[in-house]
Legacy VTK file of the C-alpha trace (Angstrom):
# vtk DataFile Version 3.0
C-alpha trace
ASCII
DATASET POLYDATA
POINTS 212 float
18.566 1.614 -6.833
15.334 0.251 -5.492
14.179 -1.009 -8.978
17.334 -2.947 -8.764
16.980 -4.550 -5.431
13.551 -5.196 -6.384
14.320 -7.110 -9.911
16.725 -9.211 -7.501
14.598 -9.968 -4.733
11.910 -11.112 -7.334
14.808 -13.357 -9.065
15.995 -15.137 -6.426
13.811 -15.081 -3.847
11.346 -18.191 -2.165
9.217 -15.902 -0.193
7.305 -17.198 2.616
3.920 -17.289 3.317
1.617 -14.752 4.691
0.622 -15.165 8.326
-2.955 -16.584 8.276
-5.470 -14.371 9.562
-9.285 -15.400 10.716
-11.602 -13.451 8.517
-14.145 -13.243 10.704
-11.837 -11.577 13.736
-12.695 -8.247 14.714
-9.769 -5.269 13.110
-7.011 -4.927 16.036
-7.705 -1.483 17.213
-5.374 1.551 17.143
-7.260 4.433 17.614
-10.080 6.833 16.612
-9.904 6.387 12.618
-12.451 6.468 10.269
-10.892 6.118 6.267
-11.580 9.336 4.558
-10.051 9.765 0.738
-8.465 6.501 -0.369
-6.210 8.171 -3.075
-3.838 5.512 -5.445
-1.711 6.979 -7.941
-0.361 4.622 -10.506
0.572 6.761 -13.442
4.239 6.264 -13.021
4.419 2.510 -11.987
6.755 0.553 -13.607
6.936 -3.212 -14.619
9.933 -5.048 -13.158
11.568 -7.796 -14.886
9.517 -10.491 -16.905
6.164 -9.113 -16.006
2.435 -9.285 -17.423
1.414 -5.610 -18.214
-0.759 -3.423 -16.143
-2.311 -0.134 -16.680
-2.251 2.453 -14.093
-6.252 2.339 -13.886
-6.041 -1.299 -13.252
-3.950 -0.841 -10.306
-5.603 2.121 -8.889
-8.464 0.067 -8.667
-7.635 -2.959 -7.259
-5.856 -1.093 -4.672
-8.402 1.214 -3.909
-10.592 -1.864 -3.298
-8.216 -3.896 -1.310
-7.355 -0.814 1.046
-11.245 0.891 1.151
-12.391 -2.911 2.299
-9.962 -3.360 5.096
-9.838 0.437 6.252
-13.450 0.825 6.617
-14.121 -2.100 9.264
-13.154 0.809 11.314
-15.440 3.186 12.459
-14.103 6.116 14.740
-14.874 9.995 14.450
-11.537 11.315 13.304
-10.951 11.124 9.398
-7.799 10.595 7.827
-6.763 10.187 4.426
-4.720 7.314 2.657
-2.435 7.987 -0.015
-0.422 5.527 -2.327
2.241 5.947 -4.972
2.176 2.292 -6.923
6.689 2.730 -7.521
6.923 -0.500 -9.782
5.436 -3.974 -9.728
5.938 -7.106 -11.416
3.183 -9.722 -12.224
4.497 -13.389 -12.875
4.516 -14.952 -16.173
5.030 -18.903 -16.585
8.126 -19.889 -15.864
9.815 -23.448 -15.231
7.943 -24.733 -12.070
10.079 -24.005 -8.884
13.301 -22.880 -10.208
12.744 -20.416 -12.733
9.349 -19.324 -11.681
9.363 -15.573 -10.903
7.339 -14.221 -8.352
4.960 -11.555 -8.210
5.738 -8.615 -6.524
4.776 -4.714 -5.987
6.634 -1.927 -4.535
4.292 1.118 -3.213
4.999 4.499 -0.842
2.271 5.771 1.758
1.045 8.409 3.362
-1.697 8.868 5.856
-3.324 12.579 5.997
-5.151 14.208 9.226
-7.984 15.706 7.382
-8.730 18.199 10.650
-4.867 19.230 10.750
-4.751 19.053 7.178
-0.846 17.994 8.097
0.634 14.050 7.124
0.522 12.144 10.114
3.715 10.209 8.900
7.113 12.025 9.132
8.280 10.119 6.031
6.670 8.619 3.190
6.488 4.642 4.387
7.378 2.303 1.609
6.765 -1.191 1.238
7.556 -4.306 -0.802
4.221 -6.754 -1.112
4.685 -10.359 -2.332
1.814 -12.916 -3.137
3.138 -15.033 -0.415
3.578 -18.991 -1.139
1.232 -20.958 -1.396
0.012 -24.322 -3.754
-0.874 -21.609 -6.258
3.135 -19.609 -6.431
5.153 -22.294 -5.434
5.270 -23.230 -9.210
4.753 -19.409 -10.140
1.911 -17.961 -10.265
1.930 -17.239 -13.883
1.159 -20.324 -14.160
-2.082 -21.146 -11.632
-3.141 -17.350 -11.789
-4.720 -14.961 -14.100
-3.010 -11.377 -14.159
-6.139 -10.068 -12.448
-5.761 -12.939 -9.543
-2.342 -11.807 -9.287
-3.181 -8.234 -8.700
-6.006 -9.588 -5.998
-4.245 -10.909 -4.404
-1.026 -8.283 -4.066
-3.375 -5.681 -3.210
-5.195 -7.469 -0.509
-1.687 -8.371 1.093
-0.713 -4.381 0.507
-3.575 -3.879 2.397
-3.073 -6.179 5.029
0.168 -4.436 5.529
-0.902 -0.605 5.614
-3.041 -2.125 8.139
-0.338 -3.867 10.491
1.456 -0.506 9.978
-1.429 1.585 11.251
-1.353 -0.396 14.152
2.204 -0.391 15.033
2.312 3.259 14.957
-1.208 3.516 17.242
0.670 6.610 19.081
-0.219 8.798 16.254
-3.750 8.594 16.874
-3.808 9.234 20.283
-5.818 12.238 21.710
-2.583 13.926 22.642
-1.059 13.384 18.996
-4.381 14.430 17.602
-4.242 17.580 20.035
-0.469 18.371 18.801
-1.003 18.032 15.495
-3.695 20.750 15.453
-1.527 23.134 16.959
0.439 23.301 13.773
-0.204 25.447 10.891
-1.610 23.271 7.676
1.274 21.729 5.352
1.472 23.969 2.327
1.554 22.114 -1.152
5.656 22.917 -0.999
5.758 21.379 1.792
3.910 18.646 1.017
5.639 18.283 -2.234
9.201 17.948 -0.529
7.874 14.775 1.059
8.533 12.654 -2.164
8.526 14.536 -4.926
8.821 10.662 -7.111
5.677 9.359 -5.697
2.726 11.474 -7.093
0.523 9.866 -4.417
3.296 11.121 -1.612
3.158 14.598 -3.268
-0.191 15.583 -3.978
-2.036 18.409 -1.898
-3.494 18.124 1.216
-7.656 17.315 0.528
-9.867 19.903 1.919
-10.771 19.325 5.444
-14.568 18.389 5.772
-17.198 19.889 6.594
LINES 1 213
212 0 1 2 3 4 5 6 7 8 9 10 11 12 13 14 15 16 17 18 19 20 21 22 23 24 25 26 27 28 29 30 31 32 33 34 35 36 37 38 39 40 41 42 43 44 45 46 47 48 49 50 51 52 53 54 55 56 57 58 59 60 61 62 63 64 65 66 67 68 69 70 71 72 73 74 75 76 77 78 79 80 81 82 83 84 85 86 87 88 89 90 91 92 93 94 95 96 97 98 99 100 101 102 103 104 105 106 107 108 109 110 111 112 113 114 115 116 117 118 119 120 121 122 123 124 125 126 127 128 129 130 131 132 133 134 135 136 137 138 139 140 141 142 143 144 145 146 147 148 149 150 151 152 153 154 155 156 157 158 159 160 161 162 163 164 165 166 167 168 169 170 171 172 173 174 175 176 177 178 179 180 181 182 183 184 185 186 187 188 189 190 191 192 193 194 195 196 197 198 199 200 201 202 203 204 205 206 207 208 209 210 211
């Protein structure tokens, strides 16, 4: 069960750190993309372990933040839509310093939307598993250097960061020809696009409009 593996990951694992990344370096390009709907769905999140609560709102927010930020350095003609089921997550509380200190973690599922096909782009829901990283602040747990609100920051940036690094490895679906394809096909109807993943109500919610 991925709850499961997730509880024991965030036991036992020393995670290591994020690359670092120059703030000031222009986004790596993949494509014609401009962000359209930036869509989080937290209602059925749950909390992992020893964790600091979190409402759905909360985490809707910060993650709508963290992704609209990073997504909208880029500035293309074709629109797609991001969509995000937050699965479970787990926010450190203090802990013993090195040995016992959990880590903070969050589990989320994606999907990115053409909004001129009004079809996913994705074949399957992507899911990923964000950690803080470590650093001087979660070495010793980040329950104890962070506020729950840092520690939601911070995941979300690094959630971000990844959607991001995913975009880019998978440029080929932006690519006039995949673009051309893809509008070829008849709209996904909301069956359809409920069959994706019918456990992540971001995964499963209808296609937005296309735009004007």
């Amino acid at each position: 069960m991925r709850l499961a593996r997730l509880f024991a990951i965030l036991a036992l694992s020393l995670l290591s750190a994020c690359a670092a990344e120059d703030p000031n370096a222009p986004p790596e390009d993949f494509g014609d993309f401009a962000l359209g709907y930036n869509v989080v769905v937290a209602k059925n999140a749950q909390a992992v372990g020893p964790s600091r609560k979190a409402t759905a709102e909360e985490w809707e927010g910060a993650l709508k933040s963290a992704i609209g930020e990073r997504l909208a350095r880029y500035q293309g003609e074709k629109l797609y839509h991001i969509g995000v089921g937050v699965d479970a997550y787990a926010l450190a509380v203090p802990g013993v310093p090195v040995v016992l200190s959990p880590k903070s973690v969050l589990a989320i599922t994606v999907n990115v939307w053409d909004d001129a096909a009004r079809r996913a782009v994705n074949a399957a829901p992507k899911q990923f598993t964000v950690f803080e990283g470590l650093t001087g602040d979660t070495v010793v747990g980040s329950g104890l250097t962070k506020t729950r609100e840092e520690q939601m920051a911070t995941l979300s940036t690094n959630a971000a960061r990844q959607i991001n690094a995913w975009l880019v490895e998978n440029k080929a679906w932006f690519t006039p020809e995949a673009v051309a394809a893809r509008a070829k096909l008849p709209p996904q109807s909301g069956a359809e696009v409920a069959a994706i993943k019918p456990s992540s109500a971001a995964a499963a919610a209808p296609v937005p409009e296309p735009s004007n």
